[in-house]
PyMOL commands that place a pseudoatom at each C-alpha (Angstrom):
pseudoatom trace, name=CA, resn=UNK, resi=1, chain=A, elem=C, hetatm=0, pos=[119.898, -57.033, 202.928]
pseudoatom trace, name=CA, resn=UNK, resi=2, chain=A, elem=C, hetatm=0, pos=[116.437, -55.196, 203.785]
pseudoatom trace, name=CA, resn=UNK, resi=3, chain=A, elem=C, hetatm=0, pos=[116.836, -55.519, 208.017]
pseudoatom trace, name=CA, resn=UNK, resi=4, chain=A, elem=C, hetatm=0, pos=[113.470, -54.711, 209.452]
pseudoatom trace, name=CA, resn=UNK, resi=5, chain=A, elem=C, hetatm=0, pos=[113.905, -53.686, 213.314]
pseudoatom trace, name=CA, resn=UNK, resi=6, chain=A, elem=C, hetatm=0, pos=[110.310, -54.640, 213.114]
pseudoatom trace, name=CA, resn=UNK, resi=7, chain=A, elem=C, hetatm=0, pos=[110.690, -58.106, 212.866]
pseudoatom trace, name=CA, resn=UNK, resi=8, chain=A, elem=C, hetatm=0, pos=[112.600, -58.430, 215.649]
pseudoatom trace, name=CA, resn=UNK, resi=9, chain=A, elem=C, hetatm=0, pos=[110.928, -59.411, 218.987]
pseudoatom trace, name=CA, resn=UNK, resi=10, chain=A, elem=C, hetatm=0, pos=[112.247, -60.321, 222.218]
pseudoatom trace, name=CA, resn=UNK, resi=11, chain=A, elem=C, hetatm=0, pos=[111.116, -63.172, 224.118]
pseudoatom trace, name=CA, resn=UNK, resi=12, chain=A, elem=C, hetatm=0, pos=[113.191, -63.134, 227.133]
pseudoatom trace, name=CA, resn=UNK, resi=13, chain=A, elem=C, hetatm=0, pos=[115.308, -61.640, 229.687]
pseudoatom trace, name=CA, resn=UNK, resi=14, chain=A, elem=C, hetatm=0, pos=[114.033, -57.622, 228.707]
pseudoatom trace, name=CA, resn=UNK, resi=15, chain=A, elem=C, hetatm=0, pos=[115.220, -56.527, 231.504]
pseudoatom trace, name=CA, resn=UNK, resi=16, chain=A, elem=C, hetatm=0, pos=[118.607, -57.084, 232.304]
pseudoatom trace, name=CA, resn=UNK, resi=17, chain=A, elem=C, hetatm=0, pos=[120.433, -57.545, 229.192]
pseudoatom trace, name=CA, resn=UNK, resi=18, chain=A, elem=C, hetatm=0, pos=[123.629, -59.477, 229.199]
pseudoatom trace, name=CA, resn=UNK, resi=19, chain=A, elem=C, hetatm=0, pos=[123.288, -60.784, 232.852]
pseudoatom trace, name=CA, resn=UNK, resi=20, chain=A, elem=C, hetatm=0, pos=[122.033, -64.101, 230.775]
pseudoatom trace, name=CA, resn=UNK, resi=21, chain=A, elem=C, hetatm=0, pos=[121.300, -65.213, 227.174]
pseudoatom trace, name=CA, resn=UNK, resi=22, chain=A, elem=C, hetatm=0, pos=[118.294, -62.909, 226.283]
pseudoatom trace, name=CA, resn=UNK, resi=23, chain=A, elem=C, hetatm=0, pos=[116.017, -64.672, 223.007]
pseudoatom trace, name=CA, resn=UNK, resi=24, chain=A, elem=C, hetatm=0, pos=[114.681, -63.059, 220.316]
pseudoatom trace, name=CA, resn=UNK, resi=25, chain=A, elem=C, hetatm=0, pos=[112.300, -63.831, 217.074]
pseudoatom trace, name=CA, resn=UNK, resi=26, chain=A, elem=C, hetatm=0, pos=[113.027, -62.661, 214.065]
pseudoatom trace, name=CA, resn=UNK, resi=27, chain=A, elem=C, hetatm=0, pos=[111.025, -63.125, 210.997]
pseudoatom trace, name=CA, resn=UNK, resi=28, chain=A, elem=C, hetatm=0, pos=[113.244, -63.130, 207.614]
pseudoatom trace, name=CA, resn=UNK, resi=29, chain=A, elem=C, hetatm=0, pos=[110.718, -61.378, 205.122]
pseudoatom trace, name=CA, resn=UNK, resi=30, chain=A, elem=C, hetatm=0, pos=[113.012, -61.026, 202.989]
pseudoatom trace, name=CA, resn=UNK, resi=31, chain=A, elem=C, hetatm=0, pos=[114.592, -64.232, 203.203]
pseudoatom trace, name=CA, resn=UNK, resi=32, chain=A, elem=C, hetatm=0, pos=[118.256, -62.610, 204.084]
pseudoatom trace, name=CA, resn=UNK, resi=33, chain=A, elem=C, hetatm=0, pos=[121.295, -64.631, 204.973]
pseudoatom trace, name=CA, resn=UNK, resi=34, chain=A, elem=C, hetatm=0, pos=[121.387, -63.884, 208.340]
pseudoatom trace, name=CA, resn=UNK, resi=35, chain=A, elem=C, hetatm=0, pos=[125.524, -64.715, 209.011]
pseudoatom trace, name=CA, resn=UNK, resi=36, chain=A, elem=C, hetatm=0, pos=[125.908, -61.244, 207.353]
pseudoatom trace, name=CA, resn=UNK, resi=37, chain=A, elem=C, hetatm=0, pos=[128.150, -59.033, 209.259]
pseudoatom trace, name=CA, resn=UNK, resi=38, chain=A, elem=C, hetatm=0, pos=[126.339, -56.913, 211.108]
pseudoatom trace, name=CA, resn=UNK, resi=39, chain=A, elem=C, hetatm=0, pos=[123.152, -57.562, 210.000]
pseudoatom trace, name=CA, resn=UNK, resi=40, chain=A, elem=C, hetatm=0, pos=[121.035, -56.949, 213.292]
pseudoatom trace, name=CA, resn=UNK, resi=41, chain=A, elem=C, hetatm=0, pos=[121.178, -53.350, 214.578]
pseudoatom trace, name=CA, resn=UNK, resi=42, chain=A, elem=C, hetatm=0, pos=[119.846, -53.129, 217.763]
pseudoatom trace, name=CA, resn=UNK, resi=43, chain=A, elem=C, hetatm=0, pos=[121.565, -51.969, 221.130]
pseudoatom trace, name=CA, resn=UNK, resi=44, chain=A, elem=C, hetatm=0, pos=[120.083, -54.516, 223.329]
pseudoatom trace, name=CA, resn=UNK, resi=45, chain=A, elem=C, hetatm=0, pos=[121.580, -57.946, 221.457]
pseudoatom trace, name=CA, resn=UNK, resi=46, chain=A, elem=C, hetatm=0, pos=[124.729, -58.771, 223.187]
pseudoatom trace, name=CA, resn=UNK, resi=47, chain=A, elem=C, hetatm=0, pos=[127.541, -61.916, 222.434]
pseudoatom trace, name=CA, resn=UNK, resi=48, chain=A, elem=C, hetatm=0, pos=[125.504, -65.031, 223.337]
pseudoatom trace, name=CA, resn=UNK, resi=49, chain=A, elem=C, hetatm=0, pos=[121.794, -63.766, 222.928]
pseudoatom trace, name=CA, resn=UNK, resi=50, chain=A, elem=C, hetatm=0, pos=[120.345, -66.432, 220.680]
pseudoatom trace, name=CA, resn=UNK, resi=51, chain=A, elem=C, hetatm=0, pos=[117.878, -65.506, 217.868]
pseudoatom trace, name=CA, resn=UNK, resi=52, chain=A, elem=C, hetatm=0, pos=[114.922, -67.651, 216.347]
pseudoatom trace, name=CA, resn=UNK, resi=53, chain=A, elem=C, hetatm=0, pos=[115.019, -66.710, 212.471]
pseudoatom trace, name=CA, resn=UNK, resi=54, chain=A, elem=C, hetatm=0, pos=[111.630, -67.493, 211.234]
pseudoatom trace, name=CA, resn=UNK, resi=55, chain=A, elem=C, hetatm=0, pos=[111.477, -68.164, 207.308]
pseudoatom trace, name=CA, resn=UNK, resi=56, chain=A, elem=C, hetatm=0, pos=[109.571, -65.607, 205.163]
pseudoatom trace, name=CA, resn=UNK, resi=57, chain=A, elem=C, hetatm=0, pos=[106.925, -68.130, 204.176]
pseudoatom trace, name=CA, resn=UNK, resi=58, chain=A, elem=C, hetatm=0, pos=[106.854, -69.445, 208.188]
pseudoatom trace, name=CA, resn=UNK, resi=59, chain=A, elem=C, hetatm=0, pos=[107.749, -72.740, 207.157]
pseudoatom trace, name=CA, resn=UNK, resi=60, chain=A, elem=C, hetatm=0, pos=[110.790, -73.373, 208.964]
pseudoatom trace, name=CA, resn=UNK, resi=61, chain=A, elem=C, hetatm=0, pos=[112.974, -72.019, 211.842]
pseudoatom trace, name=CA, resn=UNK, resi=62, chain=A, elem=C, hetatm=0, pos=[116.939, -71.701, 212.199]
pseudoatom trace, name=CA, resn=UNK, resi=63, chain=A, elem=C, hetatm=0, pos=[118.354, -71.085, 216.045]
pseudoatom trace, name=CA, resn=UNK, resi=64, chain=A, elem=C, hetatm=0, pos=[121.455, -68.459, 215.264]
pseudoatom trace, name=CA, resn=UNK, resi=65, chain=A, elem=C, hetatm=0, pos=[123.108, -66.915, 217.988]
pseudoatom trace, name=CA, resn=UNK, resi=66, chain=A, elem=C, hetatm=0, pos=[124.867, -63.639, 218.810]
pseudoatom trace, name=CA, resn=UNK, resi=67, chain=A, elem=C, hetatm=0, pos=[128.926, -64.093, 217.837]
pseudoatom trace, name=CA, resn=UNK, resi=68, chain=A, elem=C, hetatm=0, pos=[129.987, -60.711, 217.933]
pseudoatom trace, name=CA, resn=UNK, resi=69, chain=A, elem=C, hetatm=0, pos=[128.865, -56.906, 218.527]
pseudoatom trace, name=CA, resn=UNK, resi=70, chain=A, elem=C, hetatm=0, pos=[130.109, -53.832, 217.014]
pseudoatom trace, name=CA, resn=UNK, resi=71, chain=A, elem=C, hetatm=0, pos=[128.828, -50.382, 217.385]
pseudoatom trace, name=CA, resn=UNK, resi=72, chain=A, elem=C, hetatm=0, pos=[125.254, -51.961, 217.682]
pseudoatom trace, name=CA, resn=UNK, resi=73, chain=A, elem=C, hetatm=0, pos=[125.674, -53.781, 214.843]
pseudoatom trace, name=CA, resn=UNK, resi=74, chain=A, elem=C, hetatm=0, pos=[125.458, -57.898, 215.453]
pseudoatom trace, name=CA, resn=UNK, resi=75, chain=A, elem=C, hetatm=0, pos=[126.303, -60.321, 213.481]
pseudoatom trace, name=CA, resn=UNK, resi=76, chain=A, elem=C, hetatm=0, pos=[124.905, -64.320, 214.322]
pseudoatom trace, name=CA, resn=UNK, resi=77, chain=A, elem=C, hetatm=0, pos=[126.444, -67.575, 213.717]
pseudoatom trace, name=CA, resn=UNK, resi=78, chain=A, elem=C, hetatm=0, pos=[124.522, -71.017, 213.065]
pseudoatom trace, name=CA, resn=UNK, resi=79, chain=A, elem=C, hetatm=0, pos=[123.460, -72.264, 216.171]
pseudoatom trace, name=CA, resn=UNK, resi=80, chain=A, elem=C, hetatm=0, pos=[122.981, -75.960, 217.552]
pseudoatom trace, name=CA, resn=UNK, resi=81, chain=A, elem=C, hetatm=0, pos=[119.054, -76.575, 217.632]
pseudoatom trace, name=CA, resn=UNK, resi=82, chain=A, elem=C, hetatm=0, pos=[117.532, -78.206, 220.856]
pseudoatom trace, name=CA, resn=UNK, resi=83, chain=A, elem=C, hetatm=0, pos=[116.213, -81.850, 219.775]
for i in range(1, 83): cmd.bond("trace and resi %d" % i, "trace and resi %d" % (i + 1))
show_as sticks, trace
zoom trace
């Protein structure tokens, strides 16, 4: 997995994180599987943030959200996209 804190923007909710669902955009360069455990290190993503994966060729987009949080480490489960 080749994580790039880079790609990883946040949309929403900067300022107080985990008083709500913050988002974030993520672009897969790399074209990872992003269930990995763990694969997002970054202090501010917290259970229930939801993450916009953007495919490396921009093409598509997968909603994945926050499951669980360890040591800064997240990992993201498949979320339900908005029609």
């Amino acid at each position: 997995m080749a994580y790039n804190q880079e790609n990883l923007t946040i949309m929403t909710n900067n300022v107080k994180s985990g008083v709500v669902p913050a988002v974030y955009a993520y672009w897969n360069e790399d074209d990872d599987t992003m269930t990995g455990a763990g694969l997002l290190v970054d202090n501010r993503l917290v259970v229930g943030d939801q993450v916009w994966v953007i495919a490396d060729d921009y093409t598509a987009q997968v909603l994945y959200n926050v499951a669980s949080v360890s040591s800064g480490a997240a990992t993201l489960q498949a979320s339900t996209t908005p029609a």
